[in-house]
C-alpha positions as CSV (number, residue, x, y, z in Angstrom):
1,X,89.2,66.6,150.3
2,X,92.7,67.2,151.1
3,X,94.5,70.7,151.9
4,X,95.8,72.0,148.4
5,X,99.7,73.6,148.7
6,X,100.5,76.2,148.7
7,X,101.3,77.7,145.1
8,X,104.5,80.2,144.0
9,X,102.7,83.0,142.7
10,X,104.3,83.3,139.4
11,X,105.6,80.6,137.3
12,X,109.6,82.1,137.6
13,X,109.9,80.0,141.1
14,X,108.2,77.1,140.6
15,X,110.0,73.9,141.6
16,X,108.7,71.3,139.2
17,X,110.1,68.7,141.9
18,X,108.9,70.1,145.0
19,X,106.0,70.4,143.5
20,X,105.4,66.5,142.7
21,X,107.1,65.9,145.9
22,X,103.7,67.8,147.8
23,X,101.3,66.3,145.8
24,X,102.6,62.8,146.6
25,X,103.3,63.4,150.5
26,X,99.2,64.4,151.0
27,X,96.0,63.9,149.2
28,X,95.0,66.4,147.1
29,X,91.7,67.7,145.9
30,X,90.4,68.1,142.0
31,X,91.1,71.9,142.4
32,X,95.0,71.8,143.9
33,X,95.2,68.8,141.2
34,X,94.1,71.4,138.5
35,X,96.7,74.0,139.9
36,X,99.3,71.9,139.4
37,X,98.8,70.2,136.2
38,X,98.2,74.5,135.0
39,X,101.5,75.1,136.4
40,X,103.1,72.3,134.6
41,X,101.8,72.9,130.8
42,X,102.2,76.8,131.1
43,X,105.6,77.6,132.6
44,X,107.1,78.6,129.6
45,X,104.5,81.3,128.8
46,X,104.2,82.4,132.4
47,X,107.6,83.0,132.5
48,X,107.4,85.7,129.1
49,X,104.7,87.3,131.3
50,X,106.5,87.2,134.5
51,X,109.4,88.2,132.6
52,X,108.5,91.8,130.7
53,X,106.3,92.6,134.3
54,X,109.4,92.5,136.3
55,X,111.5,94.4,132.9
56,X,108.2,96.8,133.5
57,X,108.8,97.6,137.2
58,X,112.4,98.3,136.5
59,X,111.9,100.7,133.9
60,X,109.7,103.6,134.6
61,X,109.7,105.4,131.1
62,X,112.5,103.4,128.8
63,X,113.5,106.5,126.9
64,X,113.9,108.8,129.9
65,X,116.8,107.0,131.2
66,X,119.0,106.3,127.8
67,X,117.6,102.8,127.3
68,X,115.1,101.9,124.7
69,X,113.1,99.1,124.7
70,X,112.3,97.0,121.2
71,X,109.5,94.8,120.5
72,X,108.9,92.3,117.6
73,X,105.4,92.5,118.3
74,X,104.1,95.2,119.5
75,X,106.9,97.9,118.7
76,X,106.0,101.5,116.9
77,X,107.3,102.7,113.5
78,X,107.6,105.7,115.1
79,X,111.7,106.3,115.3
80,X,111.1,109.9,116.5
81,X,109.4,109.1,120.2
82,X,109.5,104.7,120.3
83,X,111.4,103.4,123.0
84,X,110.1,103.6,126.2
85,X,108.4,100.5,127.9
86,X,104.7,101.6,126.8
87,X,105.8,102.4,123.4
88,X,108.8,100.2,122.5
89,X,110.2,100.4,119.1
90,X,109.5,98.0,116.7
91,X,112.9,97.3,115.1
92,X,116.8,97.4,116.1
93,X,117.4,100.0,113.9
94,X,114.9,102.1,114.6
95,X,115.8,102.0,118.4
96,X,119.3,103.1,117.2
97,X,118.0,106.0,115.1
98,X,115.7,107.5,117.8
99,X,119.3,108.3,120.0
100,X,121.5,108.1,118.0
101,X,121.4,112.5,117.6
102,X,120.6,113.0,121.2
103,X,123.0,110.6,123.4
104,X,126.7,109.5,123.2
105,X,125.3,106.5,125.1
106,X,122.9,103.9,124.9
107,X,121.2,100.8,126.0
108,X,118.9,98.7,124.0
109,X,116.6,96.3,125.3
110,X,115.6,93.6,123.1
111,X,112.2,91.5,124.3
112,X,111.8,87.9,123.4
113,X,110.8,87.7,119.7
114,X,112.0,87.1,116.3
115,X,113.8,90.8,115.4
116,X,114.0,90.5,111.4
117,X,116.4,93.0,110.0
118,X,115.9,94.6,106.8
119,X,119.7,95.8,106.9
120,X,122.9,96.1,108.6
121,X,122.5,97.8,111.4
122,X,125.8,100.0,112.2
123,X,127.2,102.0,115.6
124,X,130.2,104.5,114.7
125,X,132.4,105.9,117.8
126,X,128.9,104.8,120.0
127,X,129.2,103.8,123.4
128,X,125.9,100.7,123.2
129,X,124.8,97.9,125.2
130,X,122.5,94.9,122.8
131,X,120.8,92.8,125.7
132,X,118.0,90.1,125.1
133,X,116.9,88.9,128.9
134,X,115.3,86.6,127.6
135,X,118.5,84.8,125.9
136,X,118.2,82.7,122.6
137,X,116.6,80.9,121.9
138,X,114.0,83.3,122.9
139,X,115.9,86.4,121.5
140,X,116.9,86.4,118.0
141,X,118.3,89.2,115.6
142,X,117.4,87.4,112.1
143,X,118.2,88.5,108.1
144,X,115.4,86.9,106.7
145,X,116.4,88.7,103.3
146,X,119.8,87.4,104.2
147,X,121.8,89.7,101.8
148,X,123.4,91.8,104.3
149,X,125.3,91.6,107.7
150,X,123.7,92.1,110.9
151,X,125.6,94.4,113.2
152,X,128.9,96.8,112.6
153,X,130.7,98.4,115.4
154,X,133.2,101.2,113.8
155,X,135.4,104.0,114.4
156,X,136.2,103.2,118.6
157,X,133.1,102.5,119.8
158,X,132.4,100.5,123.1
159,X,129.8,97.4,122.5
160,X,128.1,94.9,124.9
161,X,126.2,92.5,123.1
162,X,124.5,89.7,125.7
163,X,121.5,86.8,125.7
164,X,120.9,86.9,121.7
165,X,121.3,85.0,119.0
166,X,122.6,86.8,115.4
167,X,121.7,84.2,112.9
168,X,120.9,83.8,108.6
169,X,123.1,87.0,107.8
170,X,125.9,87.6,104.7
171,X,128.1,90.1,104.0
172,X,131.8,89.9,102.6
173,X,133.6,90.3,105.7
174,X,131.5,89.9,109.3
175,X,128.7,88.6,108.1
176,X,127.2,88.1,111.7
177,X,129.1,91.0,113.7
178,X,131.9,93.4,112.5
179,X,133.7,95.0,114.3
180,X,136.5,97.5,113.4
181,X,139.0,99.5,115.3
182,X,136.7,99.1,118.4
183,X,136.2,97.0,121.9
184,X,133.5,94.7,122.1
185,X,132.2,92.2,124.9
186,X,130.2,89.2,124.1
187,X,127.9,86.9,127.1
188,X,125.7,84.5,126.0
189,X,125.9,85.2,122.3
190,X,125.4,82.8,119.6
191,X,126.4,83.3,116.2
192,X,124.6,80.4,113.7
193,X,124.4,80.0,110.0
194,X,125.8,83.5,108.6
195,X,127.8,83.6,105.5
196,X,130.6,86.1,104.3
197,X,130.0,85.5,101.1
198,X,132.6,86.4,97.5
199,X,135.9,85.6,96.6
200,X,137.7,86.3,99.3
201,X,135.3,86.7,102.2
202,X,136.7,86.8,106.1
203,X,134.3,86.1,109.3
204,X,131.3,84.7,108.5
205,X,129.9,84.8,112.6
206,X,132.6,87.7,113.2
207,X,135.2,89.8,111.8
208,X,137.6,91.8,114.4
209,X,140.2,94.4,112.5
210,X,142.3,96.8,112.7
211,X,143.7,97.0,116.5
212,X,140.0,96.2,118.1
213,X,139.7,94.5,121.3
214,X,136.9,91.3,121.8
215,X,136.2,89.5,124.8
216,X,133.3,86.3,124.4
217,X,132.3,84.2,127.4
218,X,130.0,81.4,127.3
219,X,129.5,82.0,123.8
220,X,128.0,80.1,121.0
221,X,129.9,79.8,117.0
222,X,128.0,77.1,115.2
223,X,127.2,76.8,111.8
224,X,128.7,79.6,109.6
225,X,130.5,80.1,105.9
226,X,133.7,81.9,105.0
227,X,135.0,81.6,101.4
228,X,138.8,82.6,102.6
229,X,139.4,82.8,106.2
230,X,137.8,82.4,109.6
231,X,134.2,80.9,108.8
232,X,133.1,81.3,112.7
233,X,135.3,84.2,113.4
234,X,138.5,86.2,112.0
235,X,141.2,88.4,113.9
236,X,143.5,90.1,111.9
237,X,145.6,92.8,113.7
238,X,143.2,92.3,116.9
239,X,142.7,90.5,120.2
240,X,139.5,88.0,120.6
241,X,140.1,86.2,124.3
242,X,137.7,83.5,125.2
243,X,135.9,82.0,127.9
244,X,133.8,78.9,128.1
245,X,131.6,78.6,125.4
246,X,131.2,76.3,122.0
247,X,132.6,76.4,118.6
248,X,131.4,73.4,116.0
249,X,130.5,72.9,112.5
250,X,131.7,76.3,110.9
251,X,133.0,75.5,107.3
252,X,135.0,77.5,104.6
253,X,133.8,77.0,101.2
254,X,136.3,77.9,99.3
255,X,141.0,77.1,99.9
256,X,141.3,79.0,103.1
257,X,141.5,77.9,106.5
């Protein structure tokens, strides 16, 4: 039998073509065949693995350190003490609630999952940081009941919202994200298939008003409803600059533009 390669030990640095380029340049045996063929049908959940380890060994104790961590699938309906690493919370909101008496500042880490939200989750003259490492597809902030916005930033507070997706939300104005006299960054954000529903009804992925600031960068606006105005986003008396990124498909429903 051959000499097997030498493996990456975790599936984050495996070169799929390096790989196949080893196995062809020497004869391999059944077990370094095995190994590779493992590699290649489980990267994706290696990498989930590999990923919350290495989110692990950063964090010591989440809610020590003003972040807290949220799980879809293992979080705690305990709002009082969820949010560390060992005892994530279970939803956005309830991550929100367990700082939001105790710290002006606050950063929320989202792991991979489905996050359903029951309702709009809101941040009023809060400094907060949203982050899915995972990105979307992988990270997802989802109104499955669909009858209420996802997230409002209000009253000059200071938002960085990166690697999610905010999808399947309504509301009559930001359906996917309002923001109101406050600054908000966007990376690697994706707003799909929210509605601001009603007569009238502004910014069906986002709604920036009265004299807030928005920057979006490699961003994502696909797929959302207005009635009136600004189906993927709308700026009235605000400043939205963009870079890179994709807007397609976002329709009004009713004469506006």
């Amino acid at each position: 039998l051959g000499r097997a390669p030498a493996l990456p030990h975790s599936a984050e640095s495996v070169d799929l073509d390096q790989a196949h380029a080893m196995a062809s340049s020497r004869p391999l045996g059944l077990t370094a065949i095995a190994l590779v063929v493992f590699f290649l049908v489980n990267t994706d959940t290696t990498f989930v693995t590999c990923q919350e380890s290495t989110l692990q060994e950063q964090s010591q104790d989440g809610a020590s350190n003003n972040e807290r961590y949220v799980s879809a699938s293992r979080g705690s309906s305990d709002v009082e003490g969820c949010g560390s690493w060992s005892d994530p919370c279970g939803t956005l909101a309830a991550a929100a609630a367990a700082a939001s008496s105790s710290r002006s500042s606050l950063s929320i880490i989202l792991l991979p999952g489905a996050h359903d939200l029951t309702t709009a989750v809101e941040f009023v003259n809060a400094t907060v940081s949203i982050s899915g490492p995972g990105g979307w597809p992988s990270t997802q902030l989802v109104c499955t009941q669909g009858s209420h916005r996802c997230l409002a930033f209000l009253a000059g507070s200071s938002a960085q919202l990166s690697g999610l997706e905010v999808t399947g939300c309504s509301s009559g104005r930001g359906a996917g994200i309002l923001v109101e006299a406050s600054n908000i960054t966007l990376s690697g954000v994706r707003l799909s298939n929210n509605t601001a529903m009603g007569a009238g009804s502004v910014g069906g992925g986002l709604a920036l008003l009265d004299g807030s600031v928005a920057t979006a960068s490699d961003c994502e606006v696909e797929g959302n409803f207005a009635a009136k105005y600004g189906a993927g986003a709308y700026v009235h008396g605000s400043l939205l600059e963009v870079t890179g990124g994709r807007v397609k498909a976002n329709r009004l429903t009713g004469a506006g533009r």
